[in-house]
Each structure stands twice: as C-alpha cells, then as structure tokens.
Backbone as ProteinMPNN parsed JSONL, in Angstrom:
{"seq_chain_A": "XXXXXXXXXXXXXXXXXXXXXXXXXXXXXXXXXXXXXXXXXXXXXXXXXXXXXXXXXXXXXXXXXXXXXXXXXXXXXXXXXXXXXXXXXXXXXXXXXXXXXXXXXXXXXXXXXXXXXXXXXXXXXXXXXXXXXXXXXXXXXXXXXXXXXXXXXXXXXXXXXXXXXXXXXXXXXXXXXXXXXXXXXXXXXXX", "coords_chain_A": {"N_chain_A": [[62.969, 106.894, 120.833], [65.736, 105.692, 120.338], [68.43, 105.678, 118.618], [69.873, 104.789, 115.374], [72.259, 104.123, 112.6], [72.055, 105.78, 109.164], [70.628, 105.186, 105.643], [69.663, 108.314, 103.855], [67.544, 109.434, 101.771], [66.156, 112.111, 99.751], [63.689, 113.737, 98.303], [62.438, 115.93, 95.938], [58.982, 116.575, 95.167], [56.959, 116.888, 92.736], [54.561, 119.211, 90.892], [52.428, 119.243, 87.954], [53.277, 121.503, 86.97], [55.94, 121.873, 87.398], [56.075, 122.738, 90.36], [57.263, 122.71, 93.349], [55.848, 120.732, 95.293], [55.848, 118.883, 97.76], [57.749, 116.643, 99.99], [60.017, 113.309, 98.978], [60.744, 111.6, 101.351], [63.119, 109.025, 102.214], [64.715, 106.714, 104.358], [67.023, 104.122, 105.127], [67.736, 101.539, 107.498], [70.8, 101.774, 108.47], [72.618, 100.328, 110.016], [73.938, 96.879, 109.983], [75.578, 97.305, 107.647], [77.64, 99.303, 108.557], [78.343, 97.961, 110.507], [79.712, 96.184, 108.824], [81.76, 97.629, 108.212], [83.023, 98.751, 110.159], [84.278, 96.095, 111.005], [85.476, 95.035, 108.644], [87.355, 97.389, 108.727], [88.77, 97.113, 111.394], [90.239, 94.875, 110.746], [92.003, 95.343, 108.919], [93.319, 97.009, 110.406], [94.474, 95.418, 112.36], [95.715, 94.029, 110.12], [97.994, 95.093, 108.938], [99.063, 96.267, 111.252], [100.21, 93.359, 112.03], [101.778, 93.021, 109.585], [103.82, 95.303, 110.051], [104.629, 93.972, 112.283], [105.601, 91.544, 111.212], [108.099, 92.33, 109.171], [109.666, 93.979, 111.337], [110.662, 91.689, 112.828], [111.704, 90.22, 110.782], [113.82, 92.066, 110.204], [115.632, 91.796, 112.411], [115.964, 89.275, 112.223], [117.601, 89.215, 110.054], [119.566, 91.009, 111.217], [120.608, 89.635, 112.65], [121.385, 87.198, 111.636], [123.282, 88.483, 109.917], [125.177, 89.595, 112.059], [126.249, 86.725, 113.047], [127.567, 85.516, 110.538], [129.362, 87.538, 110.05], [130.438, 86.95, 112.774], [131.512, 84.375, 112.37], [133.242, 84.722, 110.574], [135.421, 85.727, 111.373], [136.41, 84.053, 113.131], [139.067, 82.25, 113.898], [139.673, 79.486, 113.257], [138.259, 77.18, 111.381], [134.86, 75.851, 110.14], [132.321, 73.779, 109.914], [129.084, 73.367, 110.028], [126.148, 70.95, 110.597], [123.213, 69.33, 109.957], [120.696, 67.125, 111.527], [121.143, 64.928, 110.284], [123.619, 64.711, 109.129], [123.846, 66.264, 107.167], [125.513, 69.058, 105.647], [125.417, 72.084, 106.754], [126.449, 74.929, 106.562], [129.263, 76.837, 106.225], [132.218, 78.117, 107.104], [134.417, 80.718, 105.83], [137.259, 80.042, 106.296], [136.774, 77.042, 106.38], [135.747, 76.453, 104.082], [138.34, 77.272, 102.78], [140.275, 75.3, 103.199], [138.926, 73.105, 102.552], [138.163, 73.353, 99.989], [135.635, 73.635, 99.012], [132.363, 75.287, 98.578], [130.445, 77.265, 100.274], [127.739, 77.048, 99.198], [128.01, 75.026, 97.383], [128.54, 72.898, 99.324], [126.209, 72.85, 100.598], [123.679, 71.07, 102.212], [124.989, 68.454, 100.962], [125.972, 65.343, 102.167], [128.383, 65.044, 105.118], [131.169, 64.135, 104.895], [131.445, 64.167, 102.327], [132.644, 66.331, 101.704], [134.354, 66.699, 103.78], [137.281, 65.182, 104.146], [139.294, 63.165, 105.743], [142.237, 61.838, 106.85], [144.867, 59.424, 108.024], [147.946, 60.982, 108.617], [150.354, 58.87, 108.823], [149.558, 56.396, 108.138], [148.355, 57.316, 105.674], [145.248, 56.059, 105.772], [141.905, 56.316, 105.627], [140.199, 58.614, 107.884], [138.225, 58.049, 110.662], [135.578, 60.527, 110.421], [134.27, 62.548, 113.426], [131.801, 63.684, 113.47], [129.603, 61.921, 113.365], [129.706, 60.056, 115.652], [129.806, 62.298, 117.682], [127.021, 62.505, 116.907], [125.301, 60.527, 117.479], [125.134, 60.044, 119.896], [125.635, 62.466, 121.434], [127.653, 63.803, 122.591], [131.335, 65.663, 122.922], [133.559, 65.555, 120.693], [137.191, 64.326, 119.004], [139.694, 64.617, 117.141], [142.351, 61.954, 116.24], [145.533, 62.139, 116.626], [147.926, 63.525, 114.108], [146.125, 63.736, 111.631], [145.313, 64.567, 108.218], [143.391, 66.775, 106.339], [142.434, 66.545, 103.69], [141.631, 68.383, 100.744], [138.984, 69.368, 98.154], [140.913, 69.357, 95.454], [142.983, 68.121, 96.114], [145.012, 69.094, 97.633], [146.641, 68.907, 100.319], [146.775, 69.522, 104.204], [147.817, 69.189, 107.845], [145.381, 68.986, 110.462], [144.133, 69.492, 113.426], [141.236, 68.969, 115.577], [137.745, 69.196, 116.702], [134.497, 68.159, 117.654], [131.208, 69.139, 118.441], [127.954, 68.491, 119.723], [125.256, 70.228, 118.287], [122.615, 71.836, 120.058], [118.788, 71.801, 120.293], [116.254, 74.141, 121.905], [115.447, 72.157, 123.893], [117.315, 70.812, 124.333], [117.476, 68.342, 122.52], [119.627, 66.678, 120.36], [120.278, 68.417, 117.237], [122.399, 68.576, 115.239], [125.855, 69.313, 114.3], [128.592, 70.729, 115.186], [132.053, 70.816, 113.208], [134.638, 71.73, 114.468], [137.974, 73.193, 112.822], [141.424, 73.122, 112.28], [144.469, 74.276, 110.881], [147.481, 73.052, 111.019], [149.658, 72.301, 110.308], [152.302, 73.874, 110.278], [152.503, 73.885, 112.854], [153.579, 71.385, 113.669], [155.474, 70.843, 111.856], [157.692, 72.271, 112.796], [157.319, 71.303, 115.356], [158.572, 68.69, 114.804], [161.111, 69.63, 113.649]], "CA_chain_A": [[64.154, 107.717, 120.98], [66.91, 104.928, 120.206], [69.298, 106.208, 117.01], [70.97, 103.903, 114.676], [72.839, 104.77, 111.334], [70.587, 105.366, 108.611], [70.849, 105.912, 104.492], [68.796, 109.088, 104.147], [67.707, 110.246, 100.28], [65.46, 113.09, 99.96], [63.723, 113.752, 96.832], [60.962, 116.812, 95.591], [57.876, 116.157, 94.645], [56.587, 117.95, 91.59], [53.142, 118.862, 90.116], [52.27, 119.427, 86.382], [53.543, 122.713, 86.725], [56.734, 121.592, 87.931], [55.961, 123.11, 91.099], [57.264, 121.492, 94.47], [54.35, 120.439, 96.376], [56.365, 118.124, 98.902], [59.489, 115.86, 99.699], [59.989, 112.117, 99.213], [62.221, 110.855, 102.181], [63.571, 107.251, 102.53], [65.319, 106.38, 105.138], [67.188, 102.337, 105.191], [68.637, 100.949, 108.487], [72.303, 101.641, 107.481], [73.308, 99.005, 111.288], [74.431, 95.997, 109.437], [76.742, 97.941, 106.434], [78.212, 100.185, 109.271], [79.008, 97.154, 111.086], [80.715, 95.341, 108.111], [82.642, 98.139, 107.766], [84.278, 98.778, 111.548], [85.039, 95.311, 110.984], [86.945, 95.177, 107.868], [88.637, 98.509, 109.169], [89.763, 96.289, 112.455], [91.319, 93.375, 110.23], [92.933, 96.057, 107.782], [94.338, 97.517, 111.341], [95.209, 94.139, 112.773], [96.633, 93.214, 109.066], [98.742, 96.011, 109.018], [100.232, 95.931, 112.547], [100.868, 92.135, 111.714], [102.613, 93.494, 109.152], [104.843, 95.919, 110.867], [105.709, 92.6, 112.987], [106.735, 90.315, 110.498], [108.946, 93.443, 109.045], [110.65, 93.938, 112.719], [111.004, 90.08, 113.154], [112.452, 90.239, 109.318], [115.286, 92.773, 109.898], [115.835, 91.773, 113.659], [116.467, 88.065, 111.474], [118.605, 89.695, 109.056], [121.096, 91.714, 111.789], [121.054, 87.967, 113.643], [122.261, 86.505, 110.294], [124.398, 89.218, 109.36], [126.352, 89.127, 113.137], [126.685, 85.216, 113.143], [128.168, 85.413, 109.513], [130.604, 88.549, 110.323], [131.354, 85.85, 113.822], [132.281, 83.116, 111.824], [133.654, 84.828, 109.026], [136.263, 86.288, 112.254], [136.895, 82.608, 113.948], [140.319, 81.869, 113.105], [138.926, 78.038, 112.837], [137.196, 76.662, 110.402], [134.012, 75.742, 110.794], [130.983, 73.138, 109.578], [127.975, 72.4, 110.669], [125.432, 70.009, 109.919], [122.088, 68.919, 110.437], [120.918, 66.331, 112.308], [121.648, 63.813, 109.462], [125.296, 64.683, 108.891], [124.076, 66.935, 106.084], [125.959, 70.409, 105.652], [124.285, 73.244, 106.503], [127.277, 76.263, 107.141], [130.993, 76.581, 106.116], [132.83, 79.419, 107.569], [135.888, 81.051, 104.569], [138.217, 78.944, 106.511], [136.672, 76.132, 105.738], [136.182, 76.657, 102.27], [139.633, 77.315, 102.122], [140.704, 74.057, 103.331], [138.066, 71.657, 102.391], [138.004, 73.181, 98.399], [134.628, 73.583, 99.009], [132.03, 76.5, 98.582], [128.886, 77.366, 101.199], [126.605, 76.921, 98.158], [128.251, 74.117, 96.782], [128.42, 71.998, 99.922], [125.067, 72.903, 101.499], [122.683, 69.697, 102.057], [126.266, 67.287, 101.171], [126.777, 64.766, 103.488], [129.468, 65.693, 105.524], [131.83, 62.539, 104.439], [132.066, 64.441, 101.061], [133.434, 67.38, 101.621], [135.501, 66.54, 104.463], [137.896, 64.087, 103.924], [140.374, 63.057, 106.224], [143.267, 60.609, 106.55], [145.678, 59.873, 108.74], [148.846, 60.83, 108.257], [151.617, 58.327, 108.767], [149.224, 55.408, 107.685], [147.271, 57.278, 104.806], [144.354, 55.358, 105.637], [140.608, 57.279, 105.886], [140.057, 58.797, 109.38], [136.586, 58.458, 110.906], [135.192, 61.645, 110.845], [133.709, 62.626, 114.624], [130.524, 64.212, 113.395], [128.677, 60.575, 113.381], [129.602, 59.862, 117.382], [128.903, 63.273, 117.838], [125.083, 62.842, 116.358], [124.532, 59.278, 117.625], [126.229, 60.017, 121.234], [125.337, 63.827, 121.419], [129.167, 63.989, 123.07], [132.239, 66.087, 121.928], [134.734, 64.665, 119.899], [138.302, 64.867, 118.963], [140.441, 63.83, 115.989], [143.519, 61.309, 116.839], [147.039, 63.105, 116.296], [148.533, 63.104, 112.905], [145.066, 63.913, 110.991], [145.536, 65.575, 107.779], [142.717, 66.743, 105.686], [142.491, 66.045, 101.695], [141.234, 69.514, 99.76], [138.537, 68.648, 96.882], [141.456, 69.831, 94.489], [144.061, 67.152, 96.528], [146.112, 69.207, 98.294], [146.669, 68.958, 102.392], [147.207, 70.01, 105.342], [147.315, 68.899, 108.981], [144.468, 69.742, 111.224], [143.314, 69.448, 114.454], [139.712, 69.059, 115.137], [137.116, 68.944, 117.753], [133.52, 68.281, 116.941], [130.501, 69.03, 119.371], [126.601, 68.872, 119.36], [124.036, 71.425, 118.432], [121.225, 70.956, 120.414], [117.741, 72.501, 120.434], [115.841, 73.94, 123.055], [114.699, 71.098, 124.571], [118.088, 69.579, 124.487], [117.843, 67.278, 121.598], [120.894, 67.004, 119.123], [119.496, 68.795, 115.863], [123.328, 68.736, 114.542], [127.055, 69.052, 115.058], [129.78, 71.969, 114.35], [132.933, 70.767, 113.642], [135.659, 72.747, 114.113], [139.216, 72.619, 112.742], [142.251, 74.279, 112.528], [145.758, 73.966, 109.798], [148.18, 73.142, 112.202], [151.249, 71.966, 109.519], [153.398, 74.322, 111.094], [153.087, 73.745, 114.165], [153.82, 69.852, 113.486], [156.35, 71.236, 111.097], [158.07, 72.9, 114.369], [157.892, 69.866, 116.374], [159.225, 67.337, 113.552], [162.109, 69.746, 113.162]], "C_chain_A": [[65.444, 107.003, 120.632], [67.434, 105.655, 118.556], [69.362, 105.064, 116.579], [71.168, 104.809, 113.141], [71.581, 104.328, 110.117], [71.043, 106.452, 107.06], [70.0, 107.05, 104.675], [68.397, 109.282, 102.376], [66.223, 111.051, 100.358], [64.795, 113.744, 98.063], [62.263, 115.133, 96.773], [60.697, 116.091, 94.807], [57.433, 117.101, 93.626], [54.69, 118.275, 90.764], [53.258, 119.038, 88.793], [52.953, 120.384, 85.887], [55.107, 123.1, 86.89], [57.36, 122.799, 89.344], [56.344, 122.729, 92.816], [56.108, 121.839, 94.93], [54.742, 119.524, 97.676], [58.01, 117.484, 98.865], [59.01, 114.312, 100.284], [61.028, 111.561, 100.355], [62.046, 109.579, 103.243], [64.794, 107.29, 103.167], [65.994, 104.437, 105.412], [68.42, 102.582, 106.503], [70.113, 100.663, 107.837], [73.068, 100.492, 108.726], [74.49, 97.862, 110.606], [75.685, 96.629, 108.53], [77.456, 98.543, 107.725], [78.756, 98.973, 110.184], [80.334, 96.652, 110.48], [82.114, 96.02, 108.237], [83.724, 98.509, 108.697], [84.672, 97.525, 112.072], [85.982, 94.655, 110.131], [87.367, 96.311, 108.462], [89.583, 97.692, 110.487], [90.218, 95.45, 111.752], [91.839, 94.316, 109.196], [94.028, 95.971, 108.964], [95.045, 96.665, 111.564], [95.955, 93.848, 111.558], [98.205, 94.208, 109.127], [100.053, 96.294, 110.073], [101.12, 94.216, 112.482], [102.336, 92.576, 110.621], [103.805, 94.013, 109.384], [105.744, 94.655, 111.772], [106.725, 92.064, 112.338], [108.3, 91.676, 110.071], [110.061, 93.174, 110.304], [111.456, 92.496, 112.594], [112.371, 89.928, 111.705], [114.055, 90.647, 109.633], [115.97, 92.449, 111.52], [116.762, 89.96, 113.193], [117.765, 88.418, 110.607], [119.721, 90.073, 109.851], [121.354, 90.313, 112.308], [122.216, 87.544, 112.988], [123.502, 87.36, 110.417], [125.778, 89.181, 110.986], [126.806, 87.552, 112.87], [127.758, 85.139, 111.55], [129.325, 86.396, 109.837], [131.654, 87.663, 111.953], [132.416, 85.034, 113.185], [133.102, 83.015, 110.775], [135.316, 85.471, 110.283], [137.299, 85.232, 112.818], [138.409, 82.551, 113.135], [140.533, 80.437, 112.962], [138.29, 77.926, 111.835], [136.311, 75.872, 110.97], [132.842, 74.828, 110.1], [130.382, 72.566, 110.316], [126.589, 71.704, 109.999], [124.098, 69.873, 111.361], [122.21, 67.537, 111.195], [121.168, 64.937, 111.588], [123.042, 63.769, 108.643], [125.488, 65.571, 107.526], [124.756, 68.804, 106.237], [124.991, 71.597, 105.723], [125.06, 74.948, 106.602], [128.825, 75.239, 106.474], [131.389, 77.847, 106.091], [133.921, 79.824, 105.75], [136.75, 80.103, 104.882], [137.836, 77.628, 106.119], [136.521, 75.766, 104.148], [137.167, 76.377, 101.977], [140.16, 76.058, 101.944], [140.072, 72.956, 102.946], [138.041, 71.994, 100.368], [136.675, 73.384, 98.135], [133.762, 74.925, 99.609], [130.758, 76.293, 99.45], [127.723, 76.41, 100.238], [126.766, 75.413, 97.652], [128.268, 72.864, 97.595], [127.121, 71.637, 100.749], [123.952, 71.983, 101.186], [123.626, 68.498, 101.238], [126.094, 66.581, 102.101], [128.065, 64.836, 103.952], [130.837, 65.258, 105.155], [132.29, 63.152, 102.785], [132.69, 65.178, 101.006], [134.879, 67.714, 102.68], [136.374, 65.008, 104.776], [139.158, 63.906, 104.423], [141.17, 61.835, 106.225], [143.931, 60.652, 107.898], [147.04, 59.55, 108.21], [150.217, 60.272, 107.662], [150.829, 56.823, 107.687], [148.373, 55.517, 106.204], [146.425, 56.422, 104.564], [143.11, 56.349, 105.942], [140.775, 57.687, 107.36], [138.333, 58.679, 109.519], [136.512, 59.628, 111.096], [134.168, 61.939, 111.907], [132.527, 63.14, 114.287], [129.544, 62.959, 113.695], [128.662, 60.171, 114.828], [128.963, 60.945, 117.421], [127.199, 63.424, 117.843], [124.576, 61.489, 117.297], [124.828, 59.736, 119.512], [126.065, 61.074, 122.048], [126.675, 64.693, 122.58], [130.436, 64.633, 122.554], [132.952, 65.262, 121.377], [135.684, 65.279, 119.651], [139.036, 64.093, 118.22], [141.379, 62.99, 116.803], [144.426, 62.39, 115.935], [147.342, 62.626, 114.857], [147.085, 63.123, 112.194], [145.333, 65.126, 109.739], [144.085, 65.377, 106.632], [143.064, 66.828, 103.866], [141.352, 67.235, 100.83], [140.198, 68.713, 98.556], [140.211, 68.63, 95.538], [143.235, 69.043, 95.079], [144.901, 67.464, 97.386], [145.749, 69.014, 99.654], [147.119, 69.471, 102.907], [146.704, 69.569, 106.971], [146.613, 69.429, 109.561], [144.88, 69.032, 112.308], [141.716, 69.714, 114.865], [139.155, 68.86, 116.753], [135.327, 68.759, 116.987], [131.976, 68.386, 118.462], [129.136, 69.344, 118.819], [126.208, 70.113, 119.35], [122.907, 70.84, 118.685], [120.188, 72.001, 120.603], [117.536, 73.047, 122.015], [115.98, 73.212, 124.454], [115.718, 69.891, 124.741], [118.445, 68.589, 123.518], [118.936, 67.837, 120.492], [120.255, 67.101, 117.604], [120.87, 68.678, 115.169], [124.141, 68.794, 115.585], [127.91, 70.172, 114.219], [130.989, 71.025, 114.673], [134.168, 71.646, 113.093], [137.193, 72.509, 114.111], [140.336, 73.743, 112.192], [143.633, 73.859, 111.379], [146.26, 74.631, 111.172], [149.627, 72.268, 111.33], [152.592, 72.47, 109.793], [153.902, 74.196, 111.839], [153.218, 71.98, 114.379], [154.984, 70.033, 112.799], [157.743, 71.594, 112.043], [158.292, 71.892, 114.847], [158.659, 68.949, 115.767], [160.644, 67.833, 113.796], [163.256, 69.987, 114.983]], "O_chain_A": [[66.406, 107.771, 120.619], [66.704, 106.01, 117.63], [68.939, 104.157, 117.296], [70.518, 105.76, 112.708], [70.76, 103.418, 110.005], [71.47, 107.605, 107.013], [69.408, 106.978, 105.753], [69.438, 109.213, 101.722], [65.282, 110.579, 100.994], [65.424, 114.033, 97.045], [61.302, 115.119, 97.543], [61.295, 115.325, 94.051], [57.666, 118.282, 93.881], [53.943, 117.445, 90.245], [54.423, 118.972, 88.4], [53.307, 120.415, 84.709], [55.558, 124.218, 86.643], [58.422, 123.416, 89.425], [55.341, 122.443, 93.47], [55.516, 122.917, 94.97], [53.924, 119.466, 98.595], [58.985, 117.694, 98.143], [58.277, 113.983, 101.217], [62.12, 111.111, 100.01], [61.424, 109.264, 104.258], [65.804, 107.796, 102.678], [65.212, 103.626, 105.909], [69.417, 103.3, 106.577], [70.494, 99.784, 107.064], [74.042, 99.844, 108.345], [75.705, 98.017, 110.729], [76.818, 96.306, 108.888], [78.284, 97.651, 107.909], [79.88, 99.225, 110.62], [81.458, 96.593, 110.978], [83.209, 95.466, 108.332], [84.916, 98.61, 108.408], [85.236, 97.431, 113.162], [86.944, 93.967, 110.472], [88.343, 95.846, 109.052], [90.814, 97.681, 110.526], [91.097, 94.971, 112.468], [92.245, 93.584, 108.293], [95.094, 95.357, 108.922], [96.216, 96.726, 111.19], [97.039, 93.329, 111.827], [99.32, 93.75, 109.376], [101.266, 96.45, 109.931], [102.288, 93.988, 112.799], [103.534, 92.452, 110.878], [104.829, 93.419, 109.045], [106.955, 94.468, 111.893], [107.942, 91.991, 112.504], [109.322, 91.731, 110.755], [111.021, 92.405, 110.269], [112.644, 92.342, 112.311], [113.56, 89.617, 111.781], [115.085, 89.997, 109.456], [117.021, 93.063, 111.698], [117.82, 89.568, 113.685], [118.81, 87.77, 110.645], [120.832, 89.68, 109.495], [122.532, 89.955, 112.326], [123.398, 87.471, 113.324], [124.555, 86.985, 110.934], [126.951, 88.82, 110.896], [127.939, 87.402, 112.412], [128.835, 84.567, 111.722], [130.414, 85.823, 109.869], [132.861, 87.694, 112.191], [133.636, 84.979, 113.338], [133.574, 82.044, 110.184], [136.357, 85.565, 109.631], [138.515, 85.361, 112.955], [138.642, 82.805, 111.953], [141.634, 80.11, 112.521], [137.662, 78.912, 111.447], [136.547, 75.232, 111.995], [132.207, 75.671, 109.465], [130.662, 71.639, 111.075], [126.148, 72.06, 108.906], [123.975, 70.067, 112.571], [123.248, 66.931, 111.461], [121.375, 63.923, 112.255], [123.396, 62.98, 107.767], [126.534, 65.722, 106.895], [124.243, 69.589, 107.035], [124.08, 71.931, 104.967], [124.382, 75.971, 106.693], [129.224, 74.084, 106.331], [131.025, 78.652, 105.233], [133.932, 79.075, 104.774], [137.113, 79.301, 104.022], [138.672, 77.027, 105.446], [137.094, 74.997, 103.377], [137.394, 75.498, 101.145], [140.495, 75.634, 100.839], [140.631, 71.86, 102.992], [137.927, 71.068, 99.564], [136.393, 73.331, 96.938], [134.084, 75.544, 100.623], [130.094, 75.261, 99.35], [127.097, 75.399, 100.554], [125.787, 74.678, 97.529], [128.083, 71.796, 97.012], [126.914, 70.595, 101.372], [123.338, 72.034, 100.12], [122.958, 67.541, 100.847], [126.028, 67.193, 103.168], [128.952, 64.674, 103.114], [131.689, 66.146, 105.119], [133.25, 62.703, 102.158], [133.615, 65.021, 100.209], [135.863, 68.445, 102.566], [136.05, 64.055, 105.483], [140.131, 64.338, 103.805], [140.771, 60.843, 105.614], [143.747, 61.527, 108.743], [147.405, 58.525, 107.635], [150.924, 60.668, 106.736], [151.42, 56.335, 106.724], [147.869, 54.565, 105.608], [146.438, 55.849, 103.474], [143.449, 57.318, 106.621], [141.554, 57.009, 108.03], [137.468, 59.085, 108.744], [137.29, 60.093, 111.929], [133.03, 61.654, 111.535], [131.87, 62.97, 115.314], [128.588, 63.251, 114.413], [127.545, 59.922, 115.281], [127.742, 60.947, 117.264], [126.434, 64.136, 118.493], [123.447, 61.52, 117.785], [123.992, 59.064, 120.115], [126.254, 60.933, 123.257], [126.597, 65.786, 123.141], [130.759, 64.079, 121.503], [132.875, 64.08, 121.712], [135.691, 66.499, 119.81], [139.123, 62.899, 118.507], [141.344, 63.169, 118.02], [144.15, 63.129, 114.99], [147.05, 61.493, 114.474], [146.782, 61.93, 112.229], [145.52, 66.308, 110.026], [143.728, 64.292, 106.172], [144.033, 67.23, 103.221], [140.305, 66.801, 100.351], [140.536, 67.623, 98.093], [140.303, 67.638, 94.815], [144.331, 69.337, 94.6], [145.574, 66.623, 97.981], [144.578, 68.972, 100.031], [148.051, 70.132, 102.449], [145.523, 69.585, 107.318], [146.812, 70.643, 109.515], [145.744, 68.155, 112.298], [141.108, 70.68, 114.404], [139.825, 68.509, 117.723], [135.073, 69.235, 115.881], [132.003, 67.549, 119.364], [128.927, 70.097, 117.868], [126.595, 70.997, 120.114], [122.294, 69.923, 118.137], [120.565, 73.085, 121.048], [118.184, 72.711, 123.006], [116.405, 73.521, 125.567], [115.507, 68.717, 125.047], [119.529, 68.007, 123.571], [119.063, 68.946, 119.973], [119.84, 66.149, 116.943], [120.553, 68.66, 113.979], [123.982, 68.622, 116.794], [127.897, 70.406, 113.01], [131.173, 70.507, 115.774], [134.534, 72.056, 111.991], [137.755, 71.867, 114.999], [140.121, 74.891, 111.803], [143.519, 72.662, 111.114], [146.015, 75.591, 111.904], [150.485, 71.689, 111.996], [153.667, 71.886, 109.656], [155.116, 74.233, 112.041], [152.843, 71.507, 115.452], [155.802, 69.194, 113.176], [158.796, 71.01, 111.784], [159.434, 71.432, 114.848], [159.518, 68.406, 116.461], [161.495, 66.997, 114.1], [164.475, 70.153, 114.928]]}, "name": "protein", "num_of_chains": 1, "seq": "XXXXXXXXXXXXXXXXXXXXXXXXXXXXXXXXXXXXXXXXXXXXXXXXXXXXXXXXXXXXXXXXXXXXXXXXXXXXXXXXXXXXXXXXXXXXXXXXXXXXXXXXXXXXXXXXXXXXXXXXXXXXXXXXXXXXXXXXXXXXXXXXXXXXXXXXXXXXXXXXXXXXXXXXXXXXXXXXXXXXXXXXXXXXXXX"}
C-alpha cells in the first residue's frame, strides 16, 4: 500500500491485424528526480529571497550614502577624513574649495598633500594634527595664526580641530579633520 511518484507510459499492443490485443505499462520510481527537483526549487527560493536582501541592504546603503553626503555637503566646515594611514578617503565642497582639491582627485592622497598648512607670522610648515590624532587616538587643535596654502597658492586662515574615527570595537580606523576660513574674523580682530 505505500505510494511514491512514479513515470507511468502506457503503450497498445497490436496484432497482425493491427488490432489491440493489450497494453504495455512501465512504470519507473520517479523518488529520486522528484527529490532533485524540491531541492533545486528550495535554493532557487532561498536564491531569490537572498536576492531581495542584498537589493534592500543595496538601497538602504544608497539612502545612508546619499544622507551623509547631503550632511556634509550642509556643514558649514570643511571636512577630511582619512583612513587609518593618513590616506584621504572624503572631502566635503568646503573643502575642495579651500584645499584646491577634488573628492576624486584627492581620494587615497596622503593627507600632507592636499592639506598644506603654514603658520602665519613665521611662514614656516605647520604640523598637521591628523598624525597625533592616529598615533594618540586624541583630538587635536591647530595653534593660532594657521593659514592654509590652496593647490593653486592662494590662502586663507583657518581654524581646525581634528578627532578620531573609531570602529566598533573602539580602535582608531581614521581621523576627520575639520576646518573652518576664519580671515575675517582675524581680519576683525587685527583691525
């Protein structure tokens, strides 16, 4: 009395006369094929719903992006940040503006190239705080009189602060630093 799935083919039998006289019927254990097959249909399903994930995950990535870029594109700072080897990985418009330097064009730079500061009264280099920052995983803060040097030469005084980005787990994967054209308001005080 037990079932299982089962090919069936059915065939007449014929005499000389082409008369039926009976029927041929073959029957093959269809078990095994009927298996294969409600188990590729579960890894289509499972592929499929995977699918639908990555998708979600995709555009759930994309609005992330797209807020953080409409953030930083808002900041009235300028803005770079870097990996955990001082290489560029972000530059807000403001920074662009002031550094002479494009997202595309500075991304994976060391930071030392594109931002180039001085100080003012002594035009001598300034250390740039991203390097404490990484080694130190501590904020930082320009000294007074800091003016930055444009790829294209021109300047303007900043103000700066620079602080870790840290993972999870705490460790310093990088450093944003953020800075501000403040010529005016030095401009103001001078006068």
């Amino acid at each position: 009395g037990s079932r299982f799935p089962a090919v069936v083919s059915v065939t007449a039998l014929r005499d000389d006369q082409n008369t039926i006289i009976g029927y041929l019927l073959i029957g093959t254990d269809n078990t095994a094929r009927k298996q294969v097959e409600a188990e590729r249909q579960h890894l289509l399903d499972k592929q499929e719903e995977t699918h639908k994930q990555l998708l979600q995950a995709h555009i759930t990535l994309r609005d992330s992006e797209e807020k953080l870029a409409v953030t930083l594109n808002s900041i009235g700072d300028a803005v770079i940040a870097t990996d955990a080897n001082a290489r560029v990985t972000l530059l807000n418009p403001l920074a662009e503006q002031l550094t002479g330097w494009t997202q595309a064009e500075a991304t994976g730079l060391p930071v030392d190239e594109i931002f180039h500061i001085i100080n003012k009264e002594t035009r001598q280099p300034s250390t740039i705080p991203v390097m404490e920052t990484l080694a130190h995983g501590t904020m930082q803060g320009l000294a007074n009189h800091t003016v930055v040097v444009a790829r294209d030469g021109s300047e303007c005084d900043i103000a700066d602060s620079c602080a870790p980005i840290r993972d999870r787990d705490g460790q310093v994967i990088g450093a944003v630093l953020v800075f501000r054209d403040v010529t005016e308001e030095y401009a103001v005080q001078q006068a």
